[in-house]
C-alpha positions in Angstrom: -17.4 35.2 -30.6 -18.2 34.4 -27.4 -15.7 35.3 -24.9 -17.2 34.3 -21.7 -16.8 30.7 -22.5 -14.0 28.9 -20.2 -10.9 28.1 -21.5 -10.1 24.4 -22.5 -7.9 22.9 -20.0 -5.6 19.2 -20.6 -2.9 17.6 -18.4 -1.5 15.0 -16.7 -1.7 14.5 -12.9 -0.2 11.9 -11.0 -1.7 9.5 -8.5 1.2 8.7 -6.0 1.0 7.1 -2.3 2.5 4.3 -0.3 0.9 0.8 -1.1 -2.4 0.0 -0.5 -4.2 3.6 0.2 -6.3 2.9 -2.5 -5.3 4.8 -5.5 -6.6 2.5 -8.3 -10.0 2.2 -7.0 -9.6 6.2 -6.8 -8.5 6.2 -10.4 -11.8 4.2 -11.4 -13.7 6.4 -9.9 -12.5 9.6 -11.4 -12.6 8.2 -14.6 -16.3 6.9 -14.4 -14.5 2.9 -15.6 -12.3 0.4 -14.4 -9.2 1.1 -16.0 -7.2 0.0 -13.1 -7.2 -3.4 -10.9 -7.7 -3.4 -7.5 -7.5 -5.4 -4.6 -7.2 -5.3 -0.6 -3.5 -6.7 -0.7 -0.2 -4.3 -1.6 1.6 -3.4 -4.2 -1.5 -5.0 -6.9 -0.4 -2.0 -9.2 2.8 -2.9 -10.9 2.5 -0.6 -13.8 1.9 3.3 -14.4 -2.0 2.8 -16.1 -3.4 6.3 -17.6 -6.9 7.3 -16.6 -8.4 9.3 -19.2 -11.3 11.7 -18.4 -12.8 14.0 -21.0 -15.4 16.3 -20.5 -16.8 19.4 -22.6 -14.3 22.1 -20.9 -11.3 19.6 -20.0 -9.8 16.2 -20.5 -8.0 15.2 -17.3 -4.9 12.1 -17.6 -5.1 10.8 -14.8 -1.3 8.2 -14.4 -2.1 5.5 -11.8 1.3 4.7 -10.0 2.7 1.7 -7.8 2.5 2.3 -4.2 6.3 4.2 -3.5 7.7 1.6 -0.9 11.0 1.7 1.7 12.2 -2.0 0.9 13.1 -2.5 -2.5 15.3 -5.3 -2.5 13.9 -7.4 -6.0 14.0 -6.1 -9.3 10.2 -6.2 -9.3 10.2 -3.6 -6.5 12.5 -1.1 -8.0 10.8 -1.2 -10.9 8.1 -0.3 -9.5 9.5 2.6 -7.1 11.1 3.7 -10.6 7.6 3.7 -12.4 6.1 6.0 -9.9 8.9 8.4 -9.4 9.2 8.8 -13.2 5.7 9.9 -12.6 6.2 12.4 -10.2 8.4 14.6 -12.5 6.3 14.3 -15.9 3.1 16.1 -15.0 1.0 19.3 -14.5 -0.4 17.8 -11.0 0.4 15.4 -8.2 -2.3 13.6 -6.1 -0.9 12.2 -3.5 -3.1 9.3 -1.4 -3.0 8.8 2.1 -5.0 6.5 4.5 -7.2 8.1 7.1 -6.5 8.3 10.3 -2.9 7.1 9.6 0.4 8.3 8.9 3.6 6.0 8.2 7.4 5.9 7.6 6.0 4.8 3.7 4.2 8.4 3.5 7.1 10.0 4.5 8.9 8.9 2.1 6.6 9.8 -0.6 6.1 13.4 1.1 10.0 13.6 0.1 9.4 13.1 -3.1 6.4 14.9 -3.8 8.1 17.7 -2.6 11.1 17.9 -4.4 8.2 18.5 -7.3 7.8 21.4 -8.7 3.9 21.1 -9.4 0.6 22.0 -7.0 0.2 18.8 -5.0 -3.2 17.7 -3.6 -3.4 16.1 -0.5 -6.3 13.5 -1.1 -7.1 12.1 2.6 -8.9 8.2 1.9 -10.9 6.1 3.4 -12.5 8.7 5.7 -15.9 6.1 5.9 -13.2 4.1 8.5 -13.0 6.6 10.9 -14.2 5.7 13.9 -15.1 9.3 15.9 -15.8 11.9 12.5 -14.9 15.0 15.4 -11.0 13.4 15.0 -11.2 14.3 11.5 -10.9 18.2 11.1 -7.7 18.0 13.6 -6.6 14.9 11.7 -6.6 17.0 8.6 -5.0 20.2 10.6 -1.8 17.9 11.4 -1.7 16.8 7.5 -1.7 19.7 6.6 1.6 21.5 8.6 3.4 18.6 6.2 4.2 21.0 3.3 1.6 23.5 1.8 -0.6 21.4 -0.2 -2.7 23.2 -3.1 -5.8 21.4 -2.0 -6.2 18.8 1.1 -9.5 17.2 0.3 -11.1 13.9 2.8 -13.2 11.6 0.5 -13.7 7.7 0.5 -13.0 6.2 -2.7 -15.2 3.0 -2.0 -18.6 5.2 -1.4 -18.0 8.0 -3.8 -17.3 10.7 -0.4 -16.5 14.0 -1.9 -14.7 12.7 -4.7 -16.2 15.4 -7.3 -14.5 18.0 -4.5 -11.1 16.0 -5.4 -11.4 16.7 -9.4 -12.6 20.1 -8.9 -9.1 20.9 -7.1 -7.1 18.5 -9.6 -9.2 20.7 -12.7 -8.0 24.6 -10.6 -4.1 23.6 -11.6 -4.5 22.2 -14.8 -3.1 24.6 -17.9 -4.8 25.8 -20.3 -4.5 23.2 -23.5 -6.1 21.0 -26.2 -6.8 17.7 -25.6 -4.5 15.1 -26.5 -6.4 12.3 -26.6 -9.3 11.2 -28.3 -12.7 12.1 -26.3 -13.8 8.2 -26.8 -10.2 7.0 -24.9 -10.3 6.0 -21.4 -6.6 4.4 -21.1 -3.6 3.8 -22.9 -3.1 0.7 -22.4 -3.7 -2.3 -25.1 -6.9 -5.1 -24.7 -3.8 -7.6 -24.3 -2.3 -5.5 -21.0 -5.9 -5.2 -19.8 -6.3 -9.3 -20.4 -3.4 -9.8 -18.4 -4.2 -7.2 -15.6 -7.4 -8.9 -15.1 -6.4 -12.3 -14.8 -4.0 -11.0 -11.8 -6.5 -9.6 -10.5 -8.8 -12.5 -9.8 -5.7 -14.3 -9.2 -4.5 -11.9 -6.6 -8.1 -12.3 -4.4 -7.9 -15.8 -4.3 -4.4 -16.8 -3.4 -3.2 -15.7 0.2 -0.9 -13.1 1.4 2.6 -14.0 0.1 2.0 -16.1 -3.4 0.4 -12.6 -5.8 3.7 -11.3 -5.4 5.5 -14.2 -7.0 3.2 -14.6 -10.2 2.5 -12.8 -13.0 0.8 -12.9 -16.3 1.5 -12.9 -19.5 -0.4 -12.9 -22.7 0.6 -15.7 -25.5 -2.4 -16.1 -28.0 -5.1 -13.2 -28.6 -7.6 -13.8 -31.4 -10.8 -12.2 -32.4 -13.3 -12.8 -34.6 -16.8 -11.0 -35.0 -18.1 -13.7 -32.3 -15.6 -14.9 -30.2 -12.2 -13.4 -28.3 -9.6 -16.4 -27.4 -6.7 -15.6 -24.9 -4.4 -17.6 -23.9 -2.8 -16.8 -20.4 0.7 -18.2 -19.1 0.8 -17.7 -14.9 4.3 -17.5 -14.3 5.1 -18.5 -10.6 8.9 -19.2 -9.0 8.5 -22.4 -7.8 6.5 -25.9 -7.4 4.7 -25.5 -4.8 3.9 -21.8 -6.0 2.6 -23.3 -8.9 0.5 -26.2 -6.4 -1.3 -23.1 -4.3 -1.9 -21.1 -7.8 -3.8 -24.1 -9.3 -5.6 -25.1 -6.0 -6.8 -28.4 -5.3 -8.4 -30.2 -7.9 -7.8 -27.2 -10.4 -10.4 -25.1 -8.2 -8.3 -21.7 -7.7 -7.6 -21.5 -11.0 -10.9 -22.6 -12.3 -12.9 -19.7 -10.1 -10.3 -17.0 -11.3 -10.6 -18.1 -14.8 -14.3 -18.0 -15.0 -13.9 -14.9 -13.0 -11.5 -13.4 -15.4 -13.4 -14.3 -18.3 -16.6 -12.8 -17.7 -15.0 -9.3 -16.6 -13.3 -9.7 -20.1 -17.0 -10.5 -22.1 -17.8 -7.7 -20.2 -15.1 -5.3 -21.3 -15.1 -6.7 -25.0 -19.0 -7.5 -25.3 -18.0 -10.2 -27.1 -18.2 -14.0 -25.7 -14.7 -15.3 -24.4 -13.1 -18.5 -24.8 -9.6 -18.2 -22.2 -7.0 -20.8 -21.7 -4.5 -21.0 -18.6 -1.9 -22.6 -17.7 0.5 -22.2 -14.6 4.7 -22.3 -15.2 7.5 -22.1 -13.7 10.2 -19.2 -14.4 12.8 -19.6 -11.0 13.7 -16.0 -9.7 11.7 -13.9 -12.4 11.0 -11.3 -10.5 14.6 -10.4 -9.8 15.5 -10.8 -13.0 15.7 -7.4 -15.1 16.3 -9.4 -18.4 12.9 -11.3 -17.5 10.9 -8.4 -16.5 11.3 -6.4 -19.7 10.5 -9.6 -22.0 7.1 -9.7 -19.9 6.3 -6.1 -20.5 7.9 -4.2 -17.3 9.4 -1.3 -19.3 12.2 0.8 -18.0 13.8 -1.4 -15.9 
């Protein structure tokens, strides 16, 4: 028996920080596969998402969260704020994501809740590749780090891979000793139809302007596969008519380009050929509508 053979560690660690700080594309990059969609605006993560990395000595499950946020006046939103507190108290490490070289009212708020925690918490300091003057950075870092006593505080830029193998080496220090608990082949657990929808938002989301991604979502009707061919069918729920005008773009082109968009990411995901069908309606107030929500698959509201 060999006894000088490391102990099999497993556990969940949570990915938590104010909108926009980048903590899906962080999650895809841990992981090693998109399992998460990103873009540049807010709030694009609506859902907790599991990351699932498994290695020979460890299998780290990663929970991607919605950015914590002060105004949470629509149901949407406190769903949301809900989803990634829940988080916070359901696993063996907490990540929490800020923005290099800033520090907001939005981070303080999650600092409040990352304390109250009673897990090692890794400071995980993005987007250092924006930094203007790198001497800033080790007094930057210095200022972070009189917030509470962080396990780890770790600078790294998501987008260009920076030190983000230093970041799982601290997440890996406080994990427990355990068996996996998911199958070494899984990478999320969400379904093929979640991921569908998640990537049709997505391409939605880049090509629509600042205000409109936040009233629309998507929502799987028809998912068929053969050996050949996937179809989906796609309903774009929007609030109102002239949502649903800006969502299908003029002459049909915004939804066209996020369409063919969506459906070569999904050939890609399903190595299979795609045939997807959209269509744009119109749901008034959904997204302050609990009932609503949980019908489209926003549990625990």
């Amino acid at each position: 028996m060999n006894t000088d053979r490391p102990a099999y560690r497993c556990g969940h660690v949570a990915i938590v920080g104010r909108p926009n700080v980048g903590k899906s594309t962080l999650l895809n990059r841990l992981v090693g596969q998109k399992v998460s969609i990103t873009s540049r605006k807010p709030q694009t993560t609506r859902h907790r998402i599991l990351g699932i990395k498994t290695t020979a000595t460890a299998q780290i499950v990663y929970v991607d969260t919605p950015g914590l946020h002060l105004r949470a006046k629509r149901a949407i939103n406190r769903y949301m704020n809900r989803a990634a507190g829940a988080a916070i108290q359901e696993v063996d490490t907490i990540v929490f994501v800020v923005e290099a070289p800033q520090w907001t009212r939005e981070d303080d708020n999650v600092l409040k809740k990352v304390r109250e925690a009673s897990v090692p918490v890794v400071l995980a300091v993005n987007k250092i590749d924006r930094m203007r003057s790198k001497p800033d950075l080790l007094p930057y870092l210095d200022k972070l780090s009189a917030h509470m006593n962080f396990a780890h505080v770790v600078p790294l830029s998501a987008k260009t891979w920076n030190n983000v193998a230093a970041l799982e080496d601290a997440v890996l220090s406080g994990l427990p000793e355990a068996d996996p608990v998911f199958p070494e082949d899984q990478i999320t657990d969400r379904s093929v139809r979640f991921m569908a929808s998640e990537i049709v938002r997505e391409k939605l989301i880049r090509h629509l302007g600042d205000e409109i991604p936040y009233r629309t979502t998507v929502e799987i009707g028809e998912f068929s596969e053969t050996e050949a061919l996937v179809r989906i069918e796609a309903v774009i729920w929007v609030e109102r008519a002239g949502q649903k005008t800006i969502v299908i773009g003029k002459a049909g082109q915004v939804l066209k380009t996020a369409g063919s968009e969506a459906r070569r990411d999904l050939e890609q995901m399903l190595n299979k050929k795609v045939f997807l069908r959209t269509w744009v309606k119109i749901k008034e107030g959904w997204s302050d509508d609990e009932r609503l929500l949980r019908r489209m698959g926003y549990e625990g509201t």
